[in-house]
N, C-alpha and C positions, 0 to 999 in steps of 0.2 A: 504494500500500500504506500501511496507517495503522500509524503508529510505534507499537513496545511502549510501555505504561507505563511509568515511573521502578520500580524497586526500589525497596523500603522504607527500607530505609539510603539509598539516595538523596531521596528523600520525607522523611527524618528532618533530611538534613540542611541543606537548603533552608530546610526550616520553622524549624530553627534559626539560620541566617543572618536568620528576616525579625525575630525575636526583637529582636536588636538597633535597626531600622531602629522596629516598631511604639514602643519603650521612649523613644526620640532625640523620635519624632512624640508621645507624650503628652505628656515634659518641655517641649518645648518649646511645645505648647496651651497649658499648664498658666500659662507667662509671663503668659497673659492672664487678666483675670477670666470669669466664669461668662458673663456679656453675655446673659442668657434671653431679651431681647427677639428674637433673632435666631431664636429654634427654634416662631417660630408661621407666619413663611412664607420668611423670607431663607433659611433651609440649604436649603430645597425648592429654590426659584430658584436658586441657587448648583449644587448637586448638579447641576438639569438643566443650565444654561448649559455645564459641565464635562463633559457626557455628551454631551451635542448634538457639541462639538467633540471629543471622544476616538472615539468609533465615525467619522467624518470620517478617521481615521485608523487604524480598522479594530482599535480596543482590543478589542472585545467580540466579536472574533471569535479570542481567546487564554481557552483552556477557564476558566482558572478565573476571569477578569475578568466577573462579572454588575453588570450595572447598578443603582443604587437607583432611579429615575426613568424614563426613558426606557423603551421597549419594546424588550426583548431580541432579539438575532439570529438563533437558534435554533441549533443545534449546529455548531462550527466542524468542517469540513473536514478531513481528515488528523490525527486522534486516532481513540484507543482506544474514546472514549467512543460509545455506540450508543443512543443516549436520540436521539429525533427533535426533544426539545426541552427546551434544556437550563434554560428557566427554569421548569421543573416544580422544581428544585431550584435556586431560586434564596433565601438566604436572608438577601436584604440588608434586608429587612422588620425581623427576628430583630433583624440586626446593630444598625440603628440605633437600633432601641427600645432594646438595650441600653448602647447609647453615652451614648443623651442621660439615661439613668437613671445613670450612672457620670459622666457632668461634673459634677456638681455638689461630687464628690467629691474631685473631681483638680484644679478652678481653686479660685481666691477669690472667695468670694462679691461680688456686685455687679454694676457694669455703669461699664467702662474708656473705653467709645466706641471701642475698637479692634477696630471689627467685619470691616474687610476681613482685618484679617492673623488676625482669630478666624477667619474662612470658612473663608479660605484654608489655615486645620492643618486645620481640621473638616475638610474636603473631602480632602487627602492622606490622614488619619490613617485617615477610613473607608474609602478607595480600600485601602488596605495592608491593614487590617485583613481588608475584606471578600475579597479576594486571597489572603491565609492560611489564610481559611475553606474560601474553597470549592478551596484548592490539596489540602488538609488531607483535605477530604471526597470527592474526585473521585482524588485519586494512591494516597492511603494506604487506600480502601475495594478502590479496585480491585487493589493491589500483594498485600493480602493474600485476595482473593480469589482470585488465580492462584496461592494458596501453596495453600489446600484448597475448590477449587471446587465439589465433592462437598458437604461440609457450609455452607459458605454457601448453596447450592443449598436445602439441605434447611431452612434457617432463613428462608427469603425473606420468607413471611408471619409472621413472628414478629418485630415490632421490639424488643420487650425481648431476645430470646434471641441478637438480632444483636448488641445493644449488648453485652453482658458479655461476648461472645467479643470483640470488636473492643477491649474495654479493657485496657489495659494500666496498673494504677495504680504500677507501680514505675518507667515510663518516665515519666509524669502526674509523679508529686513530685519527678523529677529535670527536667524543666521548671518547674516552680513553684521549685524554690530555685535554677534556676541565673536566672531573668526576678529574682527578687528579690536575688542577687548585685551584676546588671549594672543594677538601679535604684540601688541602694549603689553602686557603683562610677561609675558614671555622674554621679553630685552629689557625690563625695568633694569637689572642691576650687570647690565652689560657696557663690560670699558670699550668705548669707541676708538680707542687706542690700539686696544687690542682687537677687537671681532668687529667685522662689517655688520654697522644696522640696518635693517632694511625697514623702508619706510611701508608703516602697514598699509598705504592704500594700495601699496604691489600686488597685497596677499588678498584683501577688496578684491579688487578691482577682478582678481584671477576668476574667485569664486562668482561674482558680479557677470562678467564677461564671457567664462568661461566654462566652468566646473559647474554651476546649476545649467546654465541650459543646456551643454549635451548630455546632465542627465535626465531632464524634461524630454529634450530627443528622443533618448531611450525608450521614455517612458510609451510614449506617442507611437514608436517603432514595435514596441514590444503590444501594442494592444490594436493595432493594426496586425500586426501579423502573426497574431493571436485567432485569430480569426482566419486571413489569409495570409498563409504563408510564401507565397508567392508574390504577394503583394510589391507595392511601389519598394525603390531602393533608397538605401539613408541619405544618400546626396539629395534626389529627388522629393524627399520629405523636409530637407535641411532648407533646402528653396524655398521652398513652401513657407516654414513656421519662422523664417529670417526677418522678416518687416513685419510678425505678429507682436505689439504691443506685450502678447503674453512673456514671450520669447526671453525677454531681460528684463531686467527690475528698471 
């Protein structure tokens, strides 16, 4: 028998524990310079080297761990989820586009030489990041779909009309000021002598910009093609819910 979903309050509060964990893995990237030579084939290699050995170990078969590299596993075993393949929503593409368009933001400009221990955040921070997405997009699409299955039903083919019922902006800006809280709080008694501070509207502006709406995406993706799995492709839905009001805060 495949286990119920997480409830929403549960699904809420998850995503809230990883808040702190994503905020620890920028500050501490952030130590190193920007190092650009690394992002024209070293993260590739890195990423797979790290993918080769985690599925070894049976990571990509935990629903919301998708791979950036490697070829996905297709739908794990014993969940809710009923997609025959779950890298139809996979949207670690998304994720890293928008990572490597935000470091430049979040490090010091230049190049340190300290590429293994740059790799090595890149590679946890996307791992976490990409994990909050698609936990984001797969718990909390499906949690409120079993609250009125009748009308998500009836919005399947409508990706805008899914997005602004699935938004919530008064829970939205109670994430955005509590992530810019615990960046303040988190460098209160740090020597700027010693450690690079990073200005928290970086760490804003990512989740703001970035990290909620591709996992509203998800969310929209995964209840679309809940239904049909053949259905439209994430670019093709990405179009679509880009000029929706709901789309960003």
């Amino acid at each position: 028998m495949s286990p119920k979903p997480a409830s929403l309050d549960e699904t809420r509060k998850h995503l809230k524990k990883r808040e702190e964990t994503i905020i620890f893995k920028m500050l501490n990237r952030a130590q190193y310079k920007h190092n650009p030579s690394l992002y024209e084939e070293k993260l590739h290699a890195r990423l797979q080297d790290q993918e080769v050995l985690d599925s070894h170990y049976k990571r990509y078969k935990v629903l919301e761990e998708r791979p950036f590299i490697i070829q996905g596993k297709g739908c794990p075993k014993h969940t809710f989820i009923q997609l025959p393949d779950l890298d139809t929503i996979n949207l670690t593409p998304l994720i890293l586009k928008a990572y490597l368009h935000m470091l430049p933001e979040l490090c010091e400009e230049g190049d340190d030489h300290q590429y293994g221990s740059s790799l090595e955040h890149d590679v946890t921070l996307l791992q976490t990041v990409s994990e909050r997405v698609h936990y984001g997009a797969f718990y909390i699409a499906e949690a409120k779909y079993q609250a009125e299955p009748e009308l998500y039903e009836s919005l399947k083919k409508d990706p805008c009309k899914l997005l602004e019922l699935l938004t919530n902006k008064e829970v939205e800006r109670k994430i955005y000021q509590r992530v810019r809280n615990k960046a303040e709080v988190f460098q209160a008694d740090i020597d700027p002598a010693i450690n690079h501070i990073v200005n928290p509207d970086v760490i804003v502006d990512y989740y703001v910009g970035e990290l909620i709406p591709l996992t509203k995406l998800g969310e929209v993706m995964y209840l679309m093609k809940r239904s049909n799995p053949q259905g439209e492709g994430l670019e093709e839905v990405k179009e679509q819910l880009s000029d929706s009001p709901y789309y960003k805060l």
